[in-house]
One Martini backbone bead per residue (centre of mass of N, CA, C, O) as a GRO file, in nm:
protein
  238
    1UNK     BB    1   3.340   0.780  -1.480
    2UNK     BB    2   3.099   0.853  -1.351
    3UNK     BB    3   3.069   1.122  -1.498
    4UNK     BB    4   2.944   0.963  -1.711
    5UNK     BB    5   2.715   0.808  -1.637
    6UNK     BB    6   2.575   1.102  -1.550
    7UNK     BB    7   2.557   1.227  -1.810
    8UNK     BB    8   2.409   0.898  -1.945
    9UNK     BB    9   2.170   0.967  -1.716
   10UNK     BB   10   2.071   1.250  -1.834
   11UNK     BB   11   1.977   1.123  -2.108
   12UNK     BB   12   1.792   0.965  -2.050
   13UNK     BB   13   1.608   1.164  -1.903
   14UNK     BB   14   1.573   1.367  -2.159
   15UNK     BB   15   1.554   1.172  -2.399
   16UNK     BB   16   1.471   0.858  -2.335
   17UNK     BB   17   1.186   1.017  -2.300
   18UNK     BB   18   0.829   1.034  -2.289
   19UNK     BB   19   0.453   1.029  -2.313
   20UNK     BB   20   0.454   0.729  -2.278
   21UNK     BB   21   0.626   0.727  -1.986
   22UNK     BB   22   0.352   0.932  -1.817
   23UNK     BB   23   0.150   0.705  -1.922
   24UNK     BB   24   0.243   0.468  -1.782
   25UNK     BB   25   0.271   0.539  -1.509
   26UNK     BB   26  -0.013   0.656  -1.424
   27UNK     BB   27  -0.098   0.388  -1.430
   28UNK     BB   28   0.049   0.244  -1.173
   29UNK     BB   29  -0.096   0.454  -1.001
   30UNK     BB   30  -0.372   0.396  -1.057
   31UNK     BB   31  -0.454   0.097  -1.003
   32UNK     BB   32  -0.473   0.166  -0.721
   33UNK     BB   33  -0.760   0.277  -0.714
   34UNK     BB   34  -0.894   0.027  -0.784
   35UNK     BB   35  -1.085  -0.174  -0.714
   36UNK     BB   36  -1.041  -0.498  -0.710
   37UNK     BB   37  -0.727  -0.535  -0.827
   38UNK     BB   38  -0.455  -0.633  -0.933
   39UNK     BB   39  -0.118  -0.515  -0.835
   40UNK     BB   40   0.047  -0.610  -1.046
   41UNK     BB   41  -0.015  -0.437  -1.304
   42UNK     BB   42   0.075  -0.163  -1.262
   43UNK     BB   43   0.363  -0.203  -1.284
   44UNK     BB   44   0.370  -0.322  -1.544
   45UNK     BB   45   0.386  -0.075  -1.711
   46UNK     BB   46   0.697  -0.015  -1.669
   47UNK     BB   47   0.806  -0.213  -1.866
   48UNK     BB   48   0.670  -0.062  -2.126
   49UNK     BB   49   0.863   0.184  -2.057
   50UNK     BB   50   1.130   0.037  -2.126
   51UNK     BB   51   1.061  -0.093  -2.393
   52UNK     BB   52   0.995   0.214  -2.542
   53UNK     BB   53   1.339   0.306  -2.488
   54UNK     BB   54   1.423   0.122  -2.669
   55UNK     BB   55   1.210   0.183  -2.915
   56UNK     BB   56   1.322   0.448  -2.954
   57UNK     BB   57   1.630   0.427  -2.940
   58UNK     BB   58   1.598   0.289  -3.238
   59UNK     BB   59   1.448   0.548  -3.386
   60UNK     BB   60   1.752   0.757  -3.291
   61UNK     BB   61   2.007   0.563  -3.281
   62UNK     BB   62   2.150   0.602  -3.013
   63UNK     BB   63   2.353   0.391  -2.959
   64UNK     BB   64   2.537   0.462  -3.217
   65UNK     BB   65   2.567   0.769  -3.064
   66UNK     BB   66   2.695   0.674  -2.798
   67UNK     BB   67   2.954   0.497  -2.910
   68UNK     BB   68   3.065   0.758  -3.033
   69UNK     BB   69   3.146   0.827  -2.781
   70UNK     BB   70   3.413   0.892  -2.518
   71UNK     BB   71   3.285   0.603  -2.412
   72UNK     BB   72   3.214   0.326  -2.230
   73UNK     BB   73   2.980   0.076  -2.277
   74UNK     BB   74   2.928   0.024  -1.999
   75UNK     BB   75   2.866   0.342  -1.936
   76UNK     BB   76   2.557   0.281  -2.082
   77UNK     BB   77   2.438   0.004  -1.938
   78UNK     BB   78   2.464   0.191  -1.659
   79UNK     BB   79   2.257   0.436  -1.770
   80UNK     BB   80   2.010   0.200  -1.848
   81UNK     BB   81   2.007   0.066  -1.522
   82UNK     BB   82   1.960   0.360  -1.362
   83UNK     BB   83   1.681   0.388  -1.572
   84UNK     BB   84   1.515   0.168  -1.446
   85UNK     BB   85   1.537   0.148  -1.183
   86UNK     BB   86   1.450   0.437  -1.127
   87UNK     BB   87   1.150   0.351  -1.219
   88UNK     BB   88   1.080   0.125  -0.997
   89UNK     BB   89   1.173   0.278  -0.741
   90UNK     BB   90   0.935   0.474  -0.749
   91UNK     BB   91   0.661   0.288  -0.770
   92UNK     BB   92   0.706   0.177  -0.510
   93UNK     BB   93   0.720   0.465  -0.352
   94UNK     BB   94   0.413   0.531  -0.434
   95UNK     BB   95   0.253   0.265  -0.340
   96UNK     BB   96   0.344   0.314  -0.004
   97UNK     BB   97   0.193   0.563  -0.001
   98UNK     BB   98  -0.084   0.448  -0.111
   99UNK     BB   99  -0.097   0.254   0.139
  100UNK     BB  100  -0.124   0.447   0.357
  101UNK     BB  101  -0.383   0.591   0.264
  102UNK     BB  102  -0.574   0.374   0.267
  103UNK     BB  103  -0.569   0.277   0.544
  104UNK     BB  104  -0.662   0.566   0.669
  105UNK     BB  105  -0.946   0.529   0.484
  106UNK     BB  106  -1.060   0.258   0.466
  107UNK     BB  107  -1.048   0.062   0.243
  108UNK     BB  108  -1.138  -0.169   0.062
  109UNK     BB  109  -1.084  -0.498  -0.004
  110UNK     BB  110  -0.913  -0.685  -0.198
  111UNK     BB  111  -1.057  -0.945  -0.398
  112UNK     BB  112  -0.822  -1.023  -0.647
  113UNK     BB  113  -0.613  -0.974  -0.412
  114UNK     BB  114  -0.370  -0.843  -0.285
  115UNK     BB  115  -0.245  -0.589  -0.102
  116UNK     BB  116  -0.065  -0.340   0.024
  117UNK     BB  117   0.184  -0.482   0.169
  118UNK     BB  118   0.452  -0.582   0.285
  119UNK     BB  119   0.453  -0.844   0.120
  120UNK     BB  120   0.396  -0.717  -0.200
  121UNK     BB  121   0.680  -0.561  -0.205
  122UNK     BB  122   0.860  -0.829  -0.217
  123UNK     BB  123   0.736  -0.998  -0.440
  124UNK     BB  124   0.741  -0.706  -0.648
  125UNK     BB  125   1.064  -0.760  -0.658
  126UNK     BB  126   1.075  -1.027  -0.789
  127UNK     BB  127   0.924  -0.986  -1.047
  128UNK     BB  128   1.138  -0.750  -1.141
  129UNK     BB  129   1.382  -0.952  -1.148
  130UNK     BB  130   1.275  -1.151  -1.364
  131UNK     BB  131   1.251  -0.954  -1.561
  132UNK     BB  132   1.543  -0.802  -1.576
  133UNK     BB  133   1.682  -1.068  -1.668
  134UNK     BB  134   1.485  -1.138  -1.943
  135UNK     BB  135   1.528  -0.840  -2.061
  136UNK     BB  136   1.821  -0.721  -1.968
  137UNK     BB  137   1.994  -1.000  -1.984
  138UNK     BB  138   1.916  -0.943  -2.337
  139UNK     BB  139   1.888  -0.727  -2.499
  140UNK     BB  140   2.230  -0.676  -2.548
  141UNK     BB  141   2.265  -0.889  -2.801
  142UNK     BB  142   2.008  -0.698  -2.956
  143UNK     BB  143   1.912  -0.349  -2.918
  144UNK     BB  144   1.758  -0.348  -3.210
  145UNK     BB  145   1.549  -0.613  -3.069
  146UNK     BB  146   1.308  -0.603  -2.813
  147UNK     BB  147   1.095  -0.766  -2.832
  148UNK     BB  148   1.101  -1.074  -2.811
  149UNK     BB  149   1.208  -1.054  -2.488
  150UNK     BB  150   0.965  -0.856  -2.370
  151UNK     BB  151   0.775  -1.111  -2.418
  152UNK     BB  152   0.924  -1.350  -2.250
  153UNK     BB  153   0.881  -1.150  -1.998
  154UNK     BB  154   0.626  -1.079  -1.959
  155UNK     BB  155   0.485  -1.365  -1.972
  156UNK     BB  156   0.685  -1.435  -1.708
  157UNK     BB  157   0.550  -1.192  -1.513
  158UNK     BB  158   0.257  -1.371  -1.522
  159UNK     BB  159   0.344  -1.618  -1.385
  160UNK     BB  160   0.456  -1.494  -1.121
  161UNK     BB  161   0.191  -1.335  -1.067
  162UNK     BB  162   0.029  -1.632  -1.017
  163UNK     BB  163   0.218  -1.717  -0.773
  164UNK     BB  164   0.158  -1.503  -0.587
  165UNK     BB  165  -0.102  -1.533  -0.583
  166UNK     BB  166  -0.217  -1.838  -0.505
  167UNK     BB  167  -0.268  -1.802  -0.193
  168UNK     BB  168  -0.505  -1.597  -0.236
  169UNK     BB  169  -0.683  -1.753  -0.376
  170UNK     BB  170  -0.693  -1.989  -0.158
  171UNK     BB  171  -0.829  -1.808   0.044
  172UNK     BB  172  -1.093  -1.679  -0.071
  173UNK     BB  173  -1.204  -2.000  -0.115
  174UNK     BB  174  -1.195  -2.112   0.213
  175UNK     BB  175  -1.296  -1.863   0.351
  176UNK     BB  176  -1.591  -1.937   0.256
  177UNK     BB  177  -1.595  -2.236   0.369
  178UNK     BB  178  -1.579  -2.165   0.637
  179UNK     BB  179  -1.808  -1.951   0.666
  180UNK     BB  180  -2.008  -2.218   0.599
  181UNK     BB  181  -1.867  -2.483   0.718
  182UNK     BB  182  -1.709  -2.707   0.531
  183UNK     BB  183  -1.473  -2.649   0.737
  184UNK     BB  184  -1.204  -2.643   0.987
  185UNK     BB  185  -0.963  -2.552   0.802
  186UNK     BB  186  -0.687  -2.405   0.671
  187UNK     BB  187  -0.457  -2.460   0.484
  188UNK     BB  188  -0.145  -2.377   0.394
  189UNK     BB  189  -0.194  -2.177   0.158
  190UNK     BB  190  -0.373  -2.029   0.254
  191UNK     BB  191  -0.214  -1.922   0.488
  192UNK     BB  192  -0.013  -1.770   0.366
  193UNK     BB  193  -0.278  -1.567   0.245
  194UNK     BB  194  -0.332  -1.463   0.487
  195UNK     BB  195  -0.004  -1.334   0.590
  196UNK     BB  196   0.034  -1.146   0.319
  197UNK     BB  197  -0.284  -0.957   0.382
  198UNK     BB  198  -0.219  -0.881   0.650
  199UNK     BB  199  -0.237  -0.553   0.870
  200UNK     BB  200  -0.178  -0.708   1.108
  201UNK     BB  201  -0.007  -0.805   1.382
  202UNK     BB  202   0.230  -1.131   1.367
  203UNK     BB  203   0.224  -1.112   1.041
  204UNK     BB  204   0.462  -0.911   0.991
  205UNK     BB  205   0.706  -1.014   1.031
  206UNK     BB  206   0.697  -1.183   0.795
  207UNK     BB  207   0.657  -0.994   0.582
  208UNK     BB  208   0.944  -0.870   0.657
  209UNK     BB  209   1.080  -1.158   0.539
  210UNK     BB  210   0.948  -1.109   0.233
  211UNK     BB  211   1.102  -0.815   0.192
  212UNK     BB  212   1.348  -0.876   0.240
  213UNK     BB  213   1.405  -1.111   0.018
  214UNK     BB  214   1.324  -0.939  -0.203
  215UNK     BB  215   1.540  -0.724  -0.192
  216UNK     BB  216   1.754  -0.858  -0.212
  217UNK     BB  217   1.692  -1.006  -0.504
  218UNK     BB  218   1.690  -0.752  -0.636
  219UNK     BB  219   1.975  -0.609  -0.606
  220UNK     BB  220   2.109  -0.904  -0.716
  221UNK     BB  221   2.023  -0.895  -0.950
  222UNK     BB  222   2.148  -0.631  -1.085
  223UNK     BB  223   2.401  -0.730  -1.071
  224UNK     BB  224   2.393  -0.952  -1.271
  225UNK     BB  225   2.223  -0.849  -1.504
  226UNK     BB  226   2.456  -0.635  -1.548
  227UNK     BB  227   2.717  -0.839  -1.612
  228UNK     BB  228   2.557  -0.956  -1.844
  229UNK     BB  229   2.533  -0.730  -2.038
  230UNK     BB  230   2.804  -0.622  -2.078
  231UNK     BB  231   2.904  -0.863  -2.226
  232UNK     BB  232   2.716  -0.825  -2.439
  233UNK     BB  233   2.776  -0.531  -2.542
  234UNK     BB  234   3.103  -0.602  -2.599
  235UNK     BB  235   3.027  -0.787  -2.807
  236UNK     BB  236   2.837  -0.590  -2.995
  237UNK     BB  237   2.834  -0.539  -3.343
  238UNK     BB  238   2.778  -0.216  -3.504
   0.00000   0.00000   0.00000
């Protein structure tokens, strides 16, 4: 069965990538060397790559002919939601690259909102966790139709990127008005965001129980997801 699996881990790689997986990958790491941008908008590519897997391999009719081989459901599941897994974790292997080179380069700091911390990468493995249940975890119940469920999970991807940054927007705000003493201590939030953007010193220890709780959320939804995802195209019929 693994063999079966990885076979339709090749397919997925070699027909259900297109040159719009590529030109999507190339925005995802390339947004983080735009100054003061937001770092999590570059993931978010990743996601309508993901997107239009589906929506190619819906004019493709791939399901379809996937299901007519002698193979079983669920290991059709398994090898697209290990490519879509590793379109994730590449991704984010690229931009922990790319956090070592600008710290070494000494880019200016991002004003946008958060930087490649430590904590950043924690964070954006629940944004990419909420994403995977809300839009894989739902897409099979009709995957020749997964349009509104993508526009769900987006929507909702942007609104976890809005709490996740929001302790750095009141830090960035606070901090302005410290430095001018309009206050003399910066808040709880503010104090999170100062927390989750330091680049040294004794917060990346914290920083370092963000990142593993984030790993933790991150592989445990994976578990999750694919069991509900399974449940579902077990259900769907052709």
């Amino acid at each position: 069965m693994k063999s079966q699996t990885i076979n339709l881990l090749k397919k997925e790689i070699t027909l259900g990538n297109s040159a719009q997986t590529l030109i999507w990958f190339i925005c995802a790491i390339g947004m983080n060397f735009i100054p003061s941008y937001p770092v999590y908008i570059g993931p978010f590519y990743i996601t309508l790559a993901i997107m239009m897997t589906f929506a190619l391999n819906q004019s493709s009719h791939d399901i379809l002919y996937t299901v007519l081989l002698p193979v079983r459901k669920i290991d059709t599941v398994k090898a697209r939601f290990l490519y879509c897994g590793l379109l994730e974790v590449i991704v984010l292997l690229a931009s922990v690259l790319i956090a070592v080179l600008k710290h070494n380069l000494h880019f200016p700091q991002n004003k946008a909102g958060i930087d490649l911390t430590i904590a950043y990468f924690g964070l954006q493995m629940i944004v990419f966790a909420v994403f995977n249940f809300l839009f894989l975890g739902n897409v099979y119940k009709d995957p020749l139709k997964p349009g509104l469920r993508y526009l769900i999970a987006a929507i909702v991807y942007f609104i976890v990127y809005a709490i996740c940054e929001l302790p750095m927007w009141t830090y960035f705000h606070f901090s302005s008005l410290l430095a001018e003493g309009q206050i003399s201590t910066l808040p709880s939030l503010a104090q999170i965001g100062l927390m989750l953007n330091a680049t040294e010193g004794p917060l990346l220890t914290k920083q370092c129980i963000v990142l593993l709780c984030g790993l933790l959320i991150f592989a445990g939804s994976w578990a999750l997801t694919f069991r509900r995802a399974a449940r579902q195209f077990e259900k769907y019929d052709m």
